[in-house]
N, C-alpha and C positions, 0 to 999 in steps of 0.2 A: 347485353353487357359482356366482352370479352373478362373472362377471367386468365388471371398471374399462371402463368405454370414454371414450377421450377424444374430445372433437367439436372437428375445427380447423376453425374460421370464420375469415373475415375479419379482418384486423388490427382494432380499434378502439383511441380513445384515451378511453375513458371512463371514470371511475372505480371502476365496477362490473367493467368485464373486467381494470382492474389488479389490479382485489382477487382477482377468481380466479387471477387470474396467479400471485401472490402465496401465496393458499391452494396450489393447486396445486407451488409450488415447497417449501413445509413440509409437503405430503407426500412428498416425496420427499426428506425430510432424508438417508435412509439410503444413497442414492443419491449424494448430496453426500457424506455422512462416505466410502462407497466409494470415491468418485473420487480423493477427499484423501489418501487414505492410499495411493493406487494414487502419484498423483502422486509424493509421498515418496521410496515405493520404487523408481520409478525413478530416480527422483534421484539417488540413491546407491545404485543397483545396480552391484554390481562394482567397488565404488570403495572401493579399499582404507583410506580415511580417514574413509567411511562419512558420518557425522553431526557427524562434527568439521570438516566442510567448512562447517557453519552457523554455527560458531566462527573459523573460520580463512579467511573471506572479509572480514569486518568488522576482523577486526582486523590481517590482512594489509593492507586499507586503513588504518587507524587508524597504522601504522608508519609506511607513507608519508608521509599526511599529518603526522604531528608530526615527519617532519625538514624538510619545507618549509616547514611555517606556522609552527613556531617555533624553528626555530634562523635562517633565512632570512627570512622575511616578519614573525615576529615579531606574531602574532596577538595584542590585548586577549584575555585570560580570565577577566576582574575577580576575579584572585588565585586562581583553581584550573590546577591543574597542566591544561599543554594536553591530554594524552594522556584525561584522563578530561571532559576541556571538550569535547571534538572526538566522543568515544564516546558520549556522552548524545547526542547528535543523529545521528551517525551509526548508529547502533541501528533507530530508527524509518525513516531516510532507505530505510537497507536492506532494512527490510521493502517499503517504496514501491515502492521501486525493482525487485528482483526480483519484487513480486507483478504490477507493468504487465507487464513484460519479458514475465514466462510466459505470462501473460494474454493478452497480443495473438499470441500463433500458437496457440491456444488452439483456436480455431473449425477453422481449414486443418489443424492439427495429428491432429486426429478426424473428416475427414470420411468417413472406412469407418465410422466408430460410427454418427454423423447420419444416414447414406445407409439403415442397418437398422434404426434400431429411433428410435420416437419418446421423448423426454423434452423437459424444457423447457432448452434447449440455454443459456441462463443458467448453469447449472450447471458449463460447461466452465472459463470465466472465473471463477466465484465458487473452482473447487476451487481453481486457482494461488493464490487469494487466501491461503485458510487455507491451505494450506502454506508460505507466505510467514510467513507467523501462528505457524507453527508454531516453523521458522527463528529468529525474531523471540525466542520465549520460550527456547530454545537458546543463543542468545546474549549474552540478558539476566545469565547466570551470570558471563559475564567482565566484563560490566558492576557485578555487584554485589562482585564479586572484586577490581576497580580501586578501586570507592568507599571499599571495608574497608580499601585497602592505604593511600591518601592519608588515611584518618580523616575520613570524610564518614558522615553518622547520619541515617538518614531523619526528618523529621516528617511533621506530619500534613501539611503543604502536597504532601509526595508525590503525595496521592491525589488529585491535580489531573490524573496521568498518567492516570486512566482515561479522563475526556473525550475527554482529549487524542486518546489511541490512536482509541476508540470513532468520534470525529469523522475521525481520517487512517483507518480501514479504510471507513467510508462515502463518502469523497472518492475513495479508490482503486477500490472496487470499482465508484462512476459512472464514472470515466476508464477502469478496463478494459472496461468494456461499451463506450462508445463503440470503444475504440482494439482490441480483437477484431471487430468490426465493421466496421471499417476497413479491416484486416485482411485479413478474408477478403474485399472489394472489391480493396482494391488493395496489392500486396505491397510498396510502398514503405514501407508504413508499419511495418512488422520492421526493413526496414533503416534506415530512419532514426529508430528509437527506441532507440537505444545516444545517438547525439550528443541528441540532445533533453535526454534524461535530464541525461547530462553538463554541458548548457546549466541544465538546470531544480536542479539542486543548486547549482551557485554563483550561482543566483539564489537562494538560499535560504538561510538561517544555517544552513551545518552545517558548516563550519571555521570559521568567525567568529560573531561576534553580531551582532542586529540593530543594536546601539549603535553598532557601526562601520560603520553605512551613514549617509549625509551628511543633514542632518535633512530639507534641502529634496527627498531624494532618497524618504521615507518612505512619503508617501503613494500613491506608483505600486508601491513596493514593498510594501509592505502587502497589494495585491490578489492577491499568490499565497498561497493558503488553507497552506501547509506555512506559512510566517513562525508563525504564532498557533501551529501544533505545534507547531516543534522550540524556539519559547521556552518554551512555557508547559511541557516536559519538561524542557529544560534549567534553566530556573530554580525548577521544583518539588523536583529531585531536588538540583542544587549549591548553592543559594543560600536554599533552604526559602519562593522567596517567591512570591505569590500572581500569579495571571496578569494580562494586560491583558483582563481579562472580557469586557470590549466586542469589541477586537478577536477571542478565541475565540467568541463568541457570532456574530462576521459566518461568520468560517471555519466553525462549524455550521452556517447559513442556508445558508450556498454549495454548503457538502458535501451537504444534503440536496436542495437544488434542482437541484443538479449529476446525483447519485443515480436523483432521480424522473425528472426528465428521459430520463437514459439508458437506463433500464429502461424506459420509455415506449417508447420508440425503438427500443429491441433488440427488443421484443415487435414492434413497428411490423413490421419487415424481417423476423422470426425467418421466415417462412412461407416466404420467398425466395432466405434461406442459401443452401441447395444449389444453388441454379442458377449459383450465382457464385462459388461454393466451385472 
């Protein structure tokens, strides 16, 4: 039986070694589906609420938020009840947001694994992702359960959330490669990724709309690639209407270039993980 042998060379940044990179990581899909589901399971290992923690972290937030944004602050929701205005964006935010979180101790997290046996270590950062993904489809239940109860009817504009999603798990899984990376350089970067976060959501429409940001104030606001997601989710799914195409087409350029980039970069350093792990 010939066995697989891998040759680690030199970092390069050419197009030809991304493309094995590449090859090389969909061989080892099974390896990613194992990790993902390893991930999962300890998530809620021993935890008596089990899978209902992927329900009851969003919408524990979602209570919060609608006794401050609108009984207090009094959020625009251009005529949808706040509670299901606030959840179409906070849905996707959630996944964002805990797929970086896990992502970035991701690398320090496994380095007894790293230290024995080789794979393409990409893979530690991408499982958080889809388990986040996973979370994400878990929780969409309460989502569809709030829309039934106010009388909201999907149409076809719906299916403008597939981009949507498709583009926020590309823009995620470039910023976890970088922010794992980081990581395992420098440990500030864990700890100060709770406030970041916190900072990068209310820079974002996900208790309010973009509409309530001042017009002169748009165009800087714009440049965070979430704005083009959580509208063009939030107004596919509440309001049936079509996105700002322009602006989700810059948020695709960005997420993909953001993406290539990082993955360029993780390959760059992968060779040298362990010495600084």
């Amino acid at each position: 039986m010939t066995r697989s042998v891998q040759v680690i060379r030199p970092p390069s940044f050419s197009m030809w070694a991304m493309g094995q990179h590449l090859a090389r990581l969909v061989e080892c899909r099974d390896l990613v589906y194992t990790l993902t589901l390893h991930r999962i399971s300890v998530r809620y290992k021993q935890s008596v609420l089990g899978y209902f923690w992927a329900v009851l972290h969003p919408v524990l937030l979602l209570l919060l938020y609608t006794m401050i944004f609108s009984r207090l602050a009094a959020v625009p929701t251009h005529g949808a009840p706040y509670a299901v205005f606030a959840f179409t964006a906070l849905l996707p935010w959630t996944f964002f947001s805990n797929g970086l979180s896990g992502a970035t101790i991701g690398l320090p997290a496994h380095s007894n694994l790293m230290s024995k046996v080789y794979f393409p270590r990409e893979i530690l950062p991408l499982s958080y992702v889809l388990a986040s993904f996973l979370d994400f489809l878990i929780a969409s239940v309460v989502l569809a359960a709030l829309m039934f109860y106010y009388g909201f009817r999907l149409t076809a504009s719906a299916l403008w959330i597939i981009p949507a999603m498709l583009t926020l798990t590309v823009f995620l899984t470039g910023i976890a490669l970088i922010a794992s990376v980081l990581q395992a350089r420098f440990r500030d970067v864990g700890v100060a990724m709770p406030l970041l976060l916190q900072v990068w959501m209310f820079a974002t429409p996900v208790v309010y709309s973009r509409a309530s940001v001042p017009q002169g104030w748009r165009h800087w606001y714009d440049l965070n690639p979430l704005v083009a997601i959580m509208e063009t989710f939030r107004g596919a799914l509440l309001h049936s209407a079509l996105p700002d195409r322009m602006l989700l087409a810059e948020c695709l350029a960005v997420s993909l270039l953001v993406a290539a980039v990082s993955y360029a970069w993780f390959k760059h350093v992968e060779a040298t993980l362990m010495d600084v792990i």
